[in-house]
VEXDO-188336 format. One record per residue (C-alpha): residue number from 1; residue in one letter; x, y, z. Coordinates in steps of 0.5 Angstrom, whole numbers, padded with zeros to 4 digits, always signed. Layout:
N
<NUM,a,<X,Y,Z>>
...
//
This chain:
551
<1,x,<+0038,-0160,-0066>>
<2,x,<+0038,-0159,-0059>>
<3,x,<+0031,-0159,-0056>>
<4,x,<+0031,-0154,-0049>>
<5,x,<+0023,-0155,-0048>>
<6,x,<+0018,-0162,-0047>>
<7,x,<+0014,-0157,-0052>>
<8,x,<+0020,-0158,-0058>>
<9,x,<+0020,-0165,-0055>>
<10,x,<+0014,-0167,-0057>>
<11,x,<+0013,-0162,-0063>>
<12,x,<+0019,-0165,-0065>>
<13,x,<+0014,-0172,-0066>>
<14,x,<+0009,-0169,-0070>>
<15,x,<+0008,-0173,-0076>>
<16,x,<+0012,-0179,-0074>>
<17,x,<+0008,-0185,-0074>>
<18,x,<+0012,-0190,-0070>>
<19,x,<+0007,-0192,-0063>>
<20,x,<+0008,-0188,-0057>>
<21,x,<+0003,-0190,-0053>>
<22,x,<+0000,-0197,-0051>>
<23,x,<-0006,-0200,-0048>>
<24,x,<-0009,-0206,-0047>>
<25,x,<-0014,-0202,-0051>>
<26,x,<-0011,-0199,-0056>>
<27,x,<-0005,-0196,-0059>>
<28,x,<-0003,-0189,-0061>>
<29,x,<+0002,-0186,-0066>>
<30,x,<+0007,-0180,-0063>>
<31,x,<+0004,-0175,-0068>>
<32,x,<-0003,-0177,-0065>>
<33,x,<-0001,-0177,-0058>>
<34,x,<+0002,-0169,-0060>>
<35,x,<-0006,-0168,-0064>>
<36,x,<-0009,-0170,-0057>>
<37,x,<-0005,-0166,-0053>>
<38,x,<-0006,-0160,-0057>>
<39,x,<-0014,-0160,-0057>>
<40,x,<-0013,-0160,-0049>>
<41,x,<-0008,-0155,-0048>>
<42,x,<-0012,-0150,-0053>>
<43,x,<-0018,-0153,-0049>>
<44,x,<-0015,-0151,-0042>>
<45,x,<-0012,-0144,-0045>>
<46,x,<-0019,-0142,-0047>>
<47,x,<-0020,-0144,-0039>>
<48,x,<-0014,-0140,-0036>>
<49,x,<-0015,-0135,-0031>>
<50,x,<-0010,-0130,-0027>>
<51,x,<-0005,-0133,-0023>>
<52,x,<+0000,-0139,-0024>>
<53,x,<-0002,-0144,-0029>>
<54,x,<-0003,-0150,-0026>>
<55,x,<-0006,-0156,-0027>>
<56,x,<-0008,-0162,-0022>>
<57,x,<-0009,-0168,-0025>>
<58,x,<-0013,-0174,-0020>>
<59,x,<-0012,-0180,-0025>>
<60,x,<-0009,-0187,-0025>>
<61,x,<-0004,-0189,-0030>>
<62,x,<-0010,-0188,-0037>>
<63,x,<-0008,-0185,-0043>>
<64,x,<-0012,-0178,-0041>>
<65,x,<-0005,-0177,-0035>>
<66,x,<-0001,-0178,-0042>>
<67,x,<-0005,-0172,-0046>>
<68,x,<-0005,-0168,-0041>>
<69,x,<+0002,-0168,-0039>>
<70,x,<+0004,-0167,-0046>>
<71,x,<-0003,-0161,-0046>>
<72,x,<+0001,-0158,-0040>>
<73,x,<+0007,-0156,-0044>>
<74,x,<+0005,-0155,-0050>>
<75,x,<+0000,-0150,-0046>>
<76,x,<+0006,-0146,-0041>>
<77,x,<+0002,-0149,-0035>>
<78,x,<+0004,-0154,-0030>>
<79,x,<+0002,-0161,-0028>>
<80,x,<+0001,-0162,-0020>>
<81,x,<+0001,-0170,-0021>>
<82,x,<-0005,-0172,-0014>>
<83,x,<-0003,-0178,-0011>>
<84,x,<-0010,-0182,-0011>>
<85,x,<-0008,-0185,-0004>>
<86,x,<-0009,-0179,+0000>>
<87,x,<-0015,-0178,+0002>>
<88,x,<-0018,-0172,+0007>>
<89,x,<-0015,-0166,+0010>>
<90,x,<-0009,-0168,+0007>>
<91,x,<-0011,-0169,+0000>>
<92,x,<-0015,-0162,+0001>>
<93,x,<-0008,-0158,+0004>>
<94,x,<-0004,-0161,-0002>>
<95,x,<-0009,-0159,-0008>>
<96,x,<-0010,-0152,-0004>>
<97,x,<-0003,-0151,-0002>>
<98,x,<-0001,-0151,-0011>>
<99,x,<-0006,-0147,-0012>>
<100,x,<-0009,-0150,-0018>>
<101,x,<-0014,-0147,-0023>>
<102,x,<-0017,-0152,-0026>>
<103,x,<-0017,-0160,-0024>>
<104,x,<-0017,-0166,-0029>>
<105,x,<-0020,-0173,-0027>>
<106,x,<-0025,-0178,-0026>>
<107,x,<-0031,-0180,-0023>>
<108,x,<-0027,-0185,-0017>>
<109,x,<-0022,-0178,-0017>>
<110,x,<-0029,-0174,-0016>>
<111,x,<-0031,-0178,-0011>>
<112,x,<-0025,-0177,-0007>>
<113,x,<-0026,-0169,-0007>>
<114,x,<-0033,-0169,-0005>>
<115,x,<-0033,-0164,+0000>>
<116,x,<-0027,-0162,+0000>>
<117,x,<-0025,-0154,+0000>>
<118,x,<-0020,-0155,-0005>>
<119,x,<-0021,-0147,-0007>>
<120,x,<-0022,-0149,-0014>>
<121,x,<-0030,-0149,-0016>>
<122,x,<-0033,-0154,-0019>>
<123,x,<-0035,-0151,-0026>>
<124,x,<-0027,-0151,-0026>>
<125,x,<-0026,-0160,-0026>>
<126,x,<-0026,-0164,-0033>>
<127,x,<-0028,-0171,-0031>>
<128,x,<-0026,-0175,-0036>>
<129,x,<-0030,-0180,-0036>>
<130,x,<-0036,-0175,-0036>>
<131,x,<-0041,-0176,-0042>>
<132,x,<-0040,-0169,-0044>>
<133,x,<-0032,-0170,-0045>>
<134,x,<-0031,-0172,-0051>>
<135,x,<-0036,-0167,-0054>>
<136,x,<-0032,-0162,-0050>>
<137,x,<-0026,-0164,-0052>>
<138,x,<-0028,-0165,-0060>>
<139,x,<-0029,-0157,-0060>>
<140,x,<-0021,-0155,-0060>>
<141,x,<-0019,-0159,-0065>>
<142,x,<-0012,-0156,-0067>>
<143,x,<-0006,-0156,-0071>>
<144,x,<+0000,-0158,-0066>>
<145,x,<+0003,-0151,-0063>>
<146,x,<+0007,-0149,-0057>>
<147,x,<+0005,-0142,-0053>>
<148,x,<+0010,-0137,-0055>>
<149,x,<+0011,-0136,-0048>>
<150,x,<+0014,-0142,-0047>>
<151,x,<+0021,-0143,-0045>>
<152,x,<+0026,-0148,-0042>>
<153,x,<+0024,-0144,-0035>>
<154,x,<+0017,-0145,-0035>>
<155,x,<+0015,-0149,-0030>>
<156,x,<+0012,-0156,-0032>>
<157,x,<+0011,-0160,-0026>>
<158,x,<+0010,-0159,-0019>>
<159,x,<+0011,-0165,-0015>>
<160,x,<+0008,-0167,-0008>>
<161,x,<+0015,-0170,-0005>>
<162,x,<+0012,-0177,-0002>>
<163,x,<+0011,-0175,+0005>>
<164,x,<+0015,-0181,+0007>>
<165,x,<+0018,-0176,+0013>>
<166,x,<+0013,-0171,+0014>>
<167,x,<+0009,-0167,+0010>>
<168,x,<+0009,-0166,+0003>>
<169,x,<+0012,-0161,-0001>>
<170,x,<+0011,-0158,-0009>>
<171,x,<+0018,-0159,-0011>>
<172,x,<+0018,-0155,-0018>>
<173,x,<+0021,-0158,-0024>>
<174,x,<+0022,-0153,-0031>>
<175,x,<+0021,-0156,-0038>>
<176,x,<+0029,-0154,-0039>>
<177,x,<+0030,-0159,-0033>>
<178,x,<+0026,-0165,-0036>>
<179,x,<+0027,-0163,-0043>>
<180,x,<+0035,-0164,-0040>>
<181,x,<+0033,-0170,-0036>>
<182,x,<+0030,-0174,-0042>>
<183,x,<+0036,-0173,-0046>>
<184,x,<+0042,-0175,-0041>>
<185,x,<+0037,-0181,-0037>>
<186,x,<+0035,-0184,-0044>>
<187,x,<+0042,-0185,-0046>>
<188,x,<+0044,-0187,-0038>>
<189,x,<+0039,-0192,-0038>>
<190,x,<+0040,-0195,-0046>>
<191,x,<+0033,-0192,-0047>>
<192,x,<+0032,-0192,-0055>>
<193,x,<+0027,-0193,-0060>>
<194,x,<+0026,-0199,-0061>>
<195,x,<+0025,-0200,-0054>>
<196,x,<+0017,-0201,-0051>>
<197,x,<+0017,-0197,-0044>>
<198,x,<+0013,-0201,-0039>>
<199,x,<+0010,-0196,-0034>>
<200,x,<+0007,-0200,-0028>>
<201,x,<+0010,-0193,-0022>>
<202,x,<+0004,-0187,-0023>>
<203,x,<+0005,-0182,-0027>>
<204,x,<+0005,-0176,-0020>>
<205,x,<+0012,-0180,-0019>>
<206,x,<+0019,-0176,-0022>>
<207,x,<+0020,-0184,-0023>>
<208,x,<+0015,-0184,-0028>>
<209,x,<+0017,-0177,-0031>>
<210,x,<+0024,-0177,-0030>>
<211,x,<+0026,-0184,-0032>>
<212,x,<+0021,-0186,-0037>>
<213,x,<+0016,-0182,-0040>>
<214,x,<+0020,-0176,-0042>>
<215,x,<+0027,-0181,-0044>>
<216,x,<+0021,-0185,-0048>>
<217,x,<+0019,-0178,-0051>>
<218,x,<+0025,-0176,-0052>>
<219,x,<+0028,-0182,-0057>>
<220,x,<+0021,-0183,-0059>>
<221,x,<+0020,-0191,-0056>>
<222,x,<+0013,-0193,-0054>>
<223,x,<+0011,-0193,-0047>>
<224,x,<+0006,-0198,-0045>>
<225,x,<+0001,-0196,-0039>>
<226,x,<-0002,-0200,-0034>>
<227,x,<-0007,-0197,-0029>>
<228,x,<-0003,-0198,-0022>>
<229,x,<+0002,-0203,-0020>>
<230,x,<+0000,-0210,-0019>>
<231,x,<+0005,-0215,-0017>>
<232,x,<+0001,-0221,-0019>>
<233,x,<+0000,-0218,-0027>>
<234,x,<+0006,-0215,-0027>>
<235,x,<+0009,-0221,-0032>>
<236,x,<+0003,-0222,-0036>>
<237,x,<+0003,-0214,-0038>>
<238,x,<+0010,-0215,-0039>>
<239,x,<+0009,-0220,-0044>>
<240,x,<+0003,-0217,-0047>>
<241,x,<+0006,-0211,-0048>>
<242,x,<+0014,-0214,-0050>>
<243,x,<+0016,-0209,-0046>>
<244,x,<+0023,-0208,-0046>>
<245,x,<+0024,-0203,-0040>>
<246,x,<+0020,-0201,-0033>>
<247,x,<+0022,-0196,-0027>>
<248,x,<+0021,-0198,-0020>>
<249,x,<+0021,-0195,-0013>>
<250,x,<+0020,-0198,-0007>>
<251,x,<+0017,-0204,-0005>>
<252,x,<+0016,-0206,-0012>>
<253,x,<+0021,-0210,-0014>>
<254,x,<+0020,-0215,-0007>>
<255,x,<+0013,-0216,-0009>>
<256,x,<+0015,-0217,-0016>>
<257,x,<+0020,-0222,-0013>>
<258,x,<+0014,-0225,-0007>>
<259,x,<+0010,-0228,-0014>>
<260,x,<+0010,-0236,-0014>>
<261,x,<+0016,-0238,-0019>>
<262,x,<+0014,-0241,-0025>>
<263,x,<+0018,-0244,-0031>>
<264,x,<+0016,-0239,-0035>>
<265,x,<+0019,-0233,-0031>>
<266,x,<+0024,-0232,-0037>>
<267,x,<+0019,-0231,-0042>>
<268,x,<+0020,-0224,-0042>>
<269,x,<+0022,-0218,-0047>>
<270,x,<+0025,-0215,-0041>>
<271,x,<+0033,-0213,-0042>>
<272,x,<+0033,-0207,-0036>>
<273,x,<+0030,-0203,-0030>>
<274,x,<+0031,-0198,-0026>>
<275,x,<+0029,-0196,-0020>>
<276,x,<+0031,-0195,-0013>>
<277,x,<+0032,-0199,-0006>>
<278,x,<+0033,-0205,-0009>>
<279,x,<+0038,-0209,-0006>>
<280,x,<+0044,-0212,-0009>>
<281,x,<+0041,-0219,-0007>>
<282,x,<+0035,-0218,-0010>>
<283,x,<+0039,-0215,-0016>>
<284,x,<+0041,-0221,-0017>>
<285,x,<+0036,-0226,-0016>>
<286,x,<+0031,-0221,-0021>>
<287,x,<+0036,-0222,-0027>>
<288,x,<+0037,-0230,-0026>>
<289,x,<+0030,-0231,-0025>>
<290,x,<+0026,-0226,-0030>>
<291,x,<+0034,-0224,-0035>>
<292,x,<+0032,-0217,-0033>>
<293,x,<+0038,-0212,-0030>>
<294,x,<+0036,-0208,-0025>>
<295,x,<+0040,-0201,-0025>>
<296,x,<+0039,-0197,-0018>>
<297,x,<+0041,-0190,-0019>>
<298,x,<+0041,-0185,-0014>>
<299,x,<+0036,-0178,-0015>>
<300,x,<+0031,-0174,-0013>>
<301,x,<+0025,-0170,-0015>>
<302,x,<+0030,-0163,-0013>>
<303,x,<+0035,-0165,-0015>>
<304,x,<+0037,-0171,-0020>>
<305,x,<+0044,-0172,-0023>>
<306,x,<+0048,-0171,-0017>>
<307,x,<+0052,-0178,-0019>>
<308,x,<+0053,-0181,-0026>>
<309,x,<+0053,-0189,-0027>>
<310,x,<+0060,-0192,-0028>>
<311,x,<+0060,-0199,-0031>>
<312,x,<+0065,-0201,-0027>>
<313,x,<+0063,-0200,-0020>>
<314,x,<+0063,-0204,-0014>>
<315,x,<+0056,-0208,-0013>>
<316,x,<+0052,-0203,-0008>>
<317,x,<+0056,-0197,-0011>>
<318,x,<+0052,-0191,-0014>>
<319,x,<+0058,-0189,-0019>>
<320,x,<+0061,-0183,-0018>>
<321,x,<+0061,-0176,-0017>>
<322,x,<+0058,-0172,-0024>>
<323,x,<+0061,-0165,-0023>>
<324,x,<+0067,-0163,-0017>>
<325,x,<+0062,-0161,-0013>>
<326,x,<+0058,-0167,-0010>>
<327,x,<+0061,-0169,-0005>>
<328,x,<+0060,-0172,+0003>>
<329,x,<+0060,-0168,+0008>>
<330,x,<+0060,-0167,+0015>>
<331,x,<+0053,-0163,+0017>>
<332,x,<+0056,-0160,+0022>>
<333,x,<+0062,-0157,+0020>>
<334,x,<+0061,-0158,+0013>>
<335,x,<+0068,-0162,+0013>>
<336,x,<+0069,-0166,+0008>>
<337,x,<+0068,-0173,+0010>>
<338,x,<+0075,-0179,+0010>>
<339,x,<+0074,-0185,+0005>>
<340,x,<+0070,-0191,+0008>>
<341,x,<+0074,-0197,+0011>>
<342,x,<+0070,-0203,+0008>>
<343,x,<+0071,-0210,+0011>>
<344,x,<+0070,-0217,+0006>>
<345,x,<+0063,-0216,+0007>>
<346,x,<+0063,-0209,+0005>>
<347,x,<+0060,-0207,+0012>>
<348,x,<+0064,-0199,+0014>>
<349,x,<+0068,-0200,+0020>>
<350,x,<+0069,-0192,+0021>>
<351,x,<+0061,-0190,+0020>>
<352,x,<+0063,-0184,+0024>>
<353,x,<+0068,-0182,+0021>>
<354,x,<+0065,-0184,+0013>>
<355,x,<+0059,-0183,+0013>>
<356,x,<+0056,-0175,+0011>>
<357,x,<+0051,-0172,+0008>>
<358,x,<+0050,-0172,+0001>>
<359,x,<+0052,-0164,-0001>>
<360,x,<+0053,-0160,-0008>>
<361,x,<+0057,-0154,-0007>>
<362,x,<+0055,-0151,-0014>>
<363,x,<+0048,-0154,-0014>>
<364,x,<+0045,-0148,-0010>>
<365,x,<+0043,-0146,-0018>>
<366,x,<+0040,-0151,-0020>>
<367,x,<+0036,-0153,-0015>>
<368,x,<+0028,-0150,-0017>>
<369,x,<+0026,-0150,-0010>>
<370,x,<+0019,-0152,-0007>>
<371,x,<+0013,-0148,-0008>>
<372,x,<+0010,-0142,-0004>>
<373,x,<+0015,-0146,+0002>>
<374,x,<+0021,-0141,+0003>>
<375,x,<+0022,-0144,+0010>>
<376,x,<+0024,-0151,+0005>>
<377,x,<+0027,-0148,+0001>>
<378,x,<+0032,-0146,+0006>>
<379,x,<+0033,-0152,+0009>>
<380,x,<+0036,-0155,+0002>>
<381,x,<+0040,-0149,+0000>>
<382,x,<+0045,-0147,+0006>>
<383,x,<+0051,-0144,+0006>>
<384,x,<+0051,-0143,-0001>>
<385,x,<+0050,-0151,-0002>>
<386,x,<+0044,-0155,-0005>>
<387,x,<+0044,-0161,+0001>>
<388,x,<+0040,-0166,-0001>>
<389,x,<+0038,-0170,+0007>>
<390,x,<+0041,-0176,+0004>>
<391,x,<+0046,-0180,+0008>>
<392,x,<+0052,-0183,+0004>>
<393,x,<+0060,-0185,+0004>>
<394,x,<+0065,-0186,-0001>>
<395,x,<+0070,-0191,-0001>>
<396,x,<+0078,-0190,-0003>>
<397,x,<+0077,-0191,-0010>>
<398,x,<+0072,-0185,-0011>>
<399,x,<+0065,-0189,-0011>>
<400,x,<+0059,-0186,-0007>>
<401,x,<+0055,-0190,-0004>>
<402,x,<+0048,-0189,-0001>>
<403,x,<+0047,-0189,+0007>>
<404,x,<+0040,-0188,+0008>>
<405,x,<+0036,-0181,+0009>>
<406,x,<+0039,-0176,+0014>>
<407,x,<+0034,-0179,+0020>>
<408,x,<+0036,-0187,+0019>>
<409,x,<+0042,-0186,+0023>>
<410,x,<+0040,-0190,+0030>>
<411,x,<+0044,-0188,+0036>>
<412,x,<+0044,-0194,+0040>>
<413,x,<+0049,-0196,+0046>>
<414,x,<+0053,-0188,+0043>>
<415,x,<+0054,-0191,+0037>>
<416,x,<+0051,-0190,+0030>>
<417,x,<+0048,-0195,+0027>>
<418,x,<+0045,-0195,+0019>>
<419,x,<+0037,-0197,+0018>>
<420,x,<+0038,-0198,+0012>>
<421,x,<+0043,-0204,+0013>>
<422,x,<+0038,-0207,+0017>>
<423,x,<+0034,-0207,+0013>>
<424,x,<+0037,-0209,+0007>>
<425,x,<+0039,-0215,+0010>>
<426,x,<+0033,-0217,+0012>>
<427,x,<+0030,-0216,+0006>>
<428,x,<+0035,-0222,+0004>>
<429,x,<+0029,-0227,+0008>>
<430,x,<+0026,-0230,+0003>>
<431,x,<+0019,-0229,+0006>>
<432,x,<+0021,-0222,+0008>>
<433,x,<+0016,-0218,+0002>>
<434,x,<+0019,-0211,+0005>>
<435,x,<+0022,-0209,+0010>>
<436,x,<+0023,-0202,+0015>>
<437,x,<+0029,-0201,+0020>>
<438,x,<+0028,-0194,+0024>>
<439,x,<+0030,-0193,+0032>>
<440,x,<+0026,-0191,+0037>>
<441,x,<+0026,-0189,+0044>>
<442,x,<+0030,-0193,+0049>>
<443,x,<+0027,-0193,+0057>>
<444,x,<+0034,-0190,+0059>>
<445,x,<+0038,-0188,+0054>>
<446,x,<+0039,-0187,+0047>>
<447,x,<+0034,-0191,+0040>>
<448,x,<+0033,-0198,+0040>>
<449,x,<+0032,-0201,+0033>>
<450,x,<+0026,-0203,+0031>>
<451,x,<+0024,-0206,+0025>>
<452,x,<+0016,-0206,+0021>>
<453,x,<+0017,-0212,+0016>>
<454,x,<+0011,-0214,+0011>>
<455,x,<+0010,-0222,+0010>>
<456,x,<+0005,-0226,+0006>>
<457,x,<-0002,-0228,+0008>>
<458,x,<-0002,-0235,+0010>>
<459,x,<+0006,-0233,+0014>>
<460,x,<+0007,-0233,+0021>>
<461,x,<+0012,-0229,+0024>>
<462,x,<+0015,-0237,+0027>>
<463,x,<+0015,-0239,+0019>>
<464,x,<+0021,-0234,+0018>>
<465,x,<+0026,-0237,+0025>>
<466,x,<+0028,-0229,+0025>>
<467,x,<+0033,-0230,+0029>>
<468,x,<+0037,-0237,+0027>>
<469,x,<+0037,-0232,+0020>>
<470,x,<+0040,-0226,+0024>>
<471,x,<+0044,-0230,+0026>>
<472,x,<+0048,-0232,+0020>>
<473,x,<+0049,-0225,+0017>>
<474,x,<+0055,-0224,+0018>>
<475,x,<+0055,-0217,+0017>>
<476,x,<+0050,-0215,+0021>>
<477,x,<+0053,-0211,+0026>>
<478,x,<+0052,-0212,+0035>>
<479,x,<+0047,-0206,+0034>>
<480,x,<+0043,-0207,+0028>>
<481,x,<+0039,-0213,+0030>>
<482,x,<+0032,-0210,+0031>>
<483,x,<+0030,-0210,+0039>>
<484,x,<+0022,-0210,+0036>>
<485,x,<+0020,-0213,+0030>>
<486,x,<+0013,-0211,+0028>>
<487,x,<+0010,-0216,+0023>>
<488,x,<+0004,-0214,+0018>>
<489,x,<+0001,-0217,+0012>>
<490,x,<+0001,-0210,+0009>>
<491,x,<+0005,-0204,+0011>>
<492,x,<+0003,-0197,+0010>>
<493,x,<+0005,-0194,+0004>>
<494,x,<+0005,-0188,+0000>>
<495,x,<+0003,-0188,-0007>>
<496,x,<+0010,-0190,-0010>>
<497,x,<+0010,-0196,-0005>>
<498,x,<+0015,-0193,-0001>>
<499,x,<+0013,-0195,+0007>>
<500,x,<+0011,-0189,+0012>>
<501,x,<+0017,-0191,+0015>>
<502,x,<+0016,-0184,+0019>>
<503,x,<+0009,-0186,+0021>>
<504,x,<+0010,-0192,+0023>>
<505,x,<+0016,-0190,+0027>>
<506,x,<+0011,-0186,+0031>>
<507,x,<+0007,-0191,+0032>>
<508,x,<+0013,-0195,+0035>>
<509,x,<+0011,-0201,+0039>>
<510,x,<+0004,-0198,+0040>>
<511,x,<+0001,-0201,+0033>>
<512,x,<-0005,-0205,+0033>>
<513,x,<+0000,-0210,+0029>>
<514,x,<+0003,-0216,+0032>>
<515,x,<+0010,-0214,+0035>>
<516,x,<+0015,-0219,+0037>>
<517,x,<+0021,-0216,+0042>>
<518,x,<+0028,-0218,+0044>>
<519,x,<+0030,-0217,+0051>>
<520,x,<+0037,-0218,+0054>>
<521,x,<+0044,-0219,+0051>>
<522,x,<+0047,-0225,+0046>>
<523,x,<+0043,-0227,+0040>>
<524,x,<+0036,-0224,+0039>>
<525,x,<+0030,-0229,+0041>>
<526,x,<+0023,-0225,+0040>>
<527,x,<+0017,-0228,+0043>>
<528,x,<+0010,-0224,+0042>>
<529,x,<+0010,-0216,+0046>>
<530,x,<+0004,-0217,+0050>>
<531,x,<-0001,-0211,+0053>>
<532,x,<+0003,-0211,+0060>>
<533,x,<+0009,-0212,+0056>>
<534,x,<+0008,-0206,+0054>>
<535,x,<+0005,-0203,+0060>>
<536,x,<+0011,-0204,+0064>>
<537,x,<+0015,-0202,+0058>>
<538,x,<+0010,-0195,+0059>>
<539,x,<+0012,-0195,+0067>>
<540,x,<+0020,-0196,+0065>>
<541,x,<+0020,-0189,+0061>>
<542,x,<+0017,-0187,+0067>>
<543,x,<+0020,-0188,+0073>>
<544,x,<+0026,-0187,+0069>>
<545,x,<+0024,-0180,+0067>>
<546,x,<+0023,-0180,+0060>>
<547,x,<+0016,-0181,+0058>>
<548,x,<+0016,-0175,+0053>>
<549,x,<+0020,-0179,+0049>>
<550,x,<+0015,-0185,+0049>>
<551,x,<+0014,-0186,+0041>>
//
């Protein structure tokens, strides 16, 4: 029998006796992740007030943020999943802005909203690991039940979008949507039950929800809980847990990748992952070293299952279209975009032509919007058609193939060039950790390519011989060479290990990091960007009349 809610999903586990959740601690069956589950939804029900049922949680990836997801739906509120690196007033708008009434977290959370106006009264937190908690907690014991008033349309999560390109925004996800999302990815990403779901990306990402704890939920495998990623203890929690399956985003994989080699690397339970923007180099080198096949995917917290995977696509290739819909598009005149021309190095030789936005024109519908942020909402939905913000192509067989975000198009010399190429061929060096591509200003006219990249403590940027490496890359194009090479033992980041990109495109050369820069013609030579380098680079906006587009 179908199950249209995560509140059938997990009455549906009520009983079943198989592990469903691991830590280094302790395990819990699925029927008594349910029971917790029930005795903190009866516990916020009693709490409800007038206004939307939401929900914020401030917790690292710990049993309590499981409970609690499962509480919310069985309850008819709506997780909003805080991101534990904000801090201030940026933390302070996110949880005023979703307009929570109640606040789950700890001590270390506590602290981090002290004397923050969140609109939310301090009677209204449950710290859980306060000494009153558990009392608390222990008067709702009940039988595993739904609210009556749950539906596929409740809403079930409000997730604060990274922030990666501006201010965040709640993007809403019913439990219709993930009750459906846990069905079709656990079967994408061969999830099972046998299989042990090794959890290492937080639990406010859709990556976790979305490719992990609701496909786990759904086909009743376990998932196994680590409090925050750590690159170093990725392997011994791999093989503590025998995990078979793990999500991740980001920087994670080169971190992972960035780890000493050892002989015991393919001592692992490990068959697959998914995840996004690992490039198909370090696919490769994931799977010889750890045995492990890395699945990229294409997707969102607004709209995910745009594409479905096709087992015989081409290296790189996101898979085709799931519905007729989807396809690339001029933003402009909304034109189809023609086939890519792809040379022997897969590199596009008509990127103007080629290259569009992600679009689908029968996703208005399915698009759930953001919440409270109409002009948002407008953005995405246009003409009818839900646009993604995503840059992609698709090649004469029909394979789609991800470009970047709508703002990693670089204009230099009057030519578009792709960040995200850039910065996938530097994610080649092996003592690149992590790497951002973004264009800024050029003096006279048009963008520079600037890239920020992540090094090993112990590296210096004369270690890489940057420059010899470029030079090799056959498919780098005339105008992909990063002009500025930013250099930083850590990267700004966001909670999911995403880089800042938008924040350090904003810094531009001015960083308080090491910045190496090329100037004139041929191949690319850096030497380090002094203060009067860059002082004389200030004079040029200057004199030639574009200071206010000094990054």
């Amino acid at each position: 029998m179908p199950h249209h809610t995560i509140a059938d999903l997990l009455l549906a586990r009520a009983g079943d006796d198989h592990v469903g959740l691991r830590t280094r601690e302790r395990s819990w069956s699925w029927d008594e992740v349910v029971r917790e589950s029930a005795a903190r939804a009866a516990w916020a029900s009693r709490l409800r007030t007038e206004g939307p049922f939401h929900i914020g949680v401030l917790l690292d990836n710990v049993p309590e943020y499981v409970f609690w997801l499962g509480a919310a739906a069985l309850g008819g509120a709506a997780v909003v999943g805080m991101n534990p690196t904000r801090r201030g007033a940026e933390l302070e708008r996110e949880v005023r802005h979703t307009d929570c009434q109640l606040i789950v977290t700890d001590e270390a959370g506590l602290a981090l909203l002290d004397g923050l106006d969140i609109g939310v009264d301090r009677d209204r937190f449950l710290i859980v690991d306060a000494p009153e908690y558990a009392a608390r907690l222990a008067a709702h014991t009940t039988e595993p039940t739904a609210t009556p008033e749950v539906t596929a349309a409740t809403r079930m999560l409000l997730l604060l979008t990274s922030g990666t390109t501006g201010t965040s925004k709640a993007a809403i996800c019913s439990q219709g949507r993930l009750a459906a999302l846990g069905a079709s990815n656990s079967a994408k990403y061969d999830i099972g039950r046998k299989d042990i779901c090794y959890c290492p990306m937080p639990l406010f990402h859709g990556n976790a929800l979305m490719a992990l704890w609701a496909p786990a939920l759904t086909v009743g495998a376990t998932i196994a809980l680590t409090e925050r990623f750590s690159a170093s203890g990725f392997l011994p929690d791999v093989r503590h847990f025998s995990a078979t399956y793990f999500t991740y985003v980001g920087k994670a994989i080169g971190y992972i990748l960035g780890q000493p080699r050892t002989p015991e690397d393919w001592n692992n339970r490990l068959t697959h992952a998914f995840g996004t923007e690992a490039s198909p180099e370090d696919a490769a080198t994931f799977l010889s070293r750890f045995g492990c096949r890395l699945v990229e995917g294409y997707g969102s917290s607004e709209g995910a299952g745009l594409l479905r995977r096709a087992p015989d696509a081409p290296t790189g290739a996101l898979g085709v279209p799931a519905r007729g819909g989807v396809r690339i598009v001029h933003p402009d005149s909304r034109a189809r975009c023609p086939a890519a021309v792809l040379d022997l190095h897969g590199r596009v030789l008509n990127p103007e032509d080629a290259i569009g936005e992600i679009v689908d024109t029968e996703g208005a519908a399915r698009f759930e919007g953001y919440y409270n942020n109409e002009a948002a909402n407008a953005e995405r939905v246009r003409h009818g058609w839900y646009w993604t913000g995503d840059l992609g192509y698709v090649d004469e067989a029909g394979y789609f193939y991800f470009a970047g975000r709508s703002g990693d198009w670089i204009r230099v010399d009057g030519e578009n060039t792709s960040a995200l190429l850039t910065e996938r061929i530097l994610r080649r060096h092996p003592g690149v950790l992590a790497a951002g591509v973004f264009g800024v200003p050029d003096p006279r006219s048009g963008d520079q390519v600037m890239a920020a990249i992540e090094i090993a403590e112990g590296t210096r940027f004369e270690d890489l011989d940057l420059a010899k490496f470029l030079a090799r890359q056959e498919d780098l194009g005339t105008k992909g060479a990063p002009r500025f090479v930013r250099v930083s033992h850590a990267l700004p980041t966001t909670g999911s290990n995403k880089l800042r990109k938008k924040e350090m495109q904003l810094a531009g050369w001015r960083t308080d990091d090491p910045v190496h820069r090329w100037v004139g013609r041929g191949r690319p030579a850096y030497a380090p960007m002094t203060d009067e380098d860059k002082a004389a680079l200030r004079d040029e906006f200057h004199a030639n009349g574009r200071a206010r587009f000094l990054p």
